[in-house]
N, C-alpha and C positions, 0 to 999 in steps of 0.2 A: 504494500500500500504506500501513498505518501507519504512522507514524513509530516507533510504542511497538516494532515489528519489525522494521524498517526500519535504526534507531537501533542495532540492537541490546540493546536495553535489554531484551526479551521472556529474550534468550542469558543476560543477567546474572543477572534472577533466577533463572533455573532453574538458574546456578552457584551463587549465596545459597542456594539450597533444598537441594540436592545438600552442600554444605558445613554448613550446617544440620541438616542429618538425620546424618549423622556425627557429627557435636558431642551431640547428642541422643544417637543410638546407643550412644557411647562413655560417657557419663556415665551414662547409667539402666546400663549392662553395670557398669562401675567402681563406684558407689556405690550400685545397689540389688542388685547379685548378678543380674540378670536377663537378658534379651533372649538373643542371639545372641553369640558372643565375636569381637569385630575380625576374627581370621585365618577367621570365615565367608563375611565380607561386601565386606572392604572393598578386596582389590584388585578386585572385580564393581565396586565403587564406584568406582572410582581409574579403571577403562578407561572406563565411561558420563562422567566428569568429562571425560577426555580428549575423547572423542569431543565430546562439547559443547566443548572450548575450541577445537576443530577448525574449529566451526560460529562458533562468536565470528570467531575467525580471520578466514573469507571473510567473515562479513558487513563488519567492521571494513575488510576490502581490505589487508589485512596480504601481502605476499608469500607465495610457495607455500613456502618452507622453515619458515613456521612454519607452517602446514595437514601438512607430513609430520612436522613435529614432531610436532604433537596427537596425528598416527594412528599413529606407532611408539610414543608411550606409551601408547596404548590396547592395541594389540597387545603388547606389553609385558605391559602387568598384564592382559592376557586370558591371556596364555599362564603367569605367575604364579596364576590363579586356576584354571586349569583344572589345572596342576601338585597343587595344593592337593587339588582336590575330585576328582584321578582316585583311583581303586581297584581 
């Protein structure tokens, strides 16, 4: 395989990106009045992050307590956002 995926390095950026896009989100919301407002978006956000640190986790060969870490925060702020958006 890769090394770029392999390394995990492919896992990193897509958490730079993810963290990035946040940073973005929140600032055009805060200083242009626009987009979507935080409590839309961003525990959706907070559980796909999880889920990817899940995946860093194994690749990196980190033990299993921190792979059920990543997944009870995901499920966490899955069930925070689904709280949010029930009606």
């Amino acid at each position: 395989m890769n090394p770029f995926f392999t390394s995990g390095l492919a896992v990193d950026l897509v958490l730079a990106l993810m963290a990035g896009e946040a940073l973005v989100l929140l600032a055009v919301h805060r200083y242009a009045g626009r987009g979507p407002a935080p409590s839309d978006w961003l525990a959706n956000l907070a559980s796909g992050f999880c889920l990817v640190l899940g995946i860093r986790a194994v690749v990196a060969g980190l033990s299993w307590p921190w792979l059920a870490l990543a997944l009870s925060g995901s499920l966490a702020a899955h069930l925070v956002d689904l709280k949010l958006r029930w009606r």
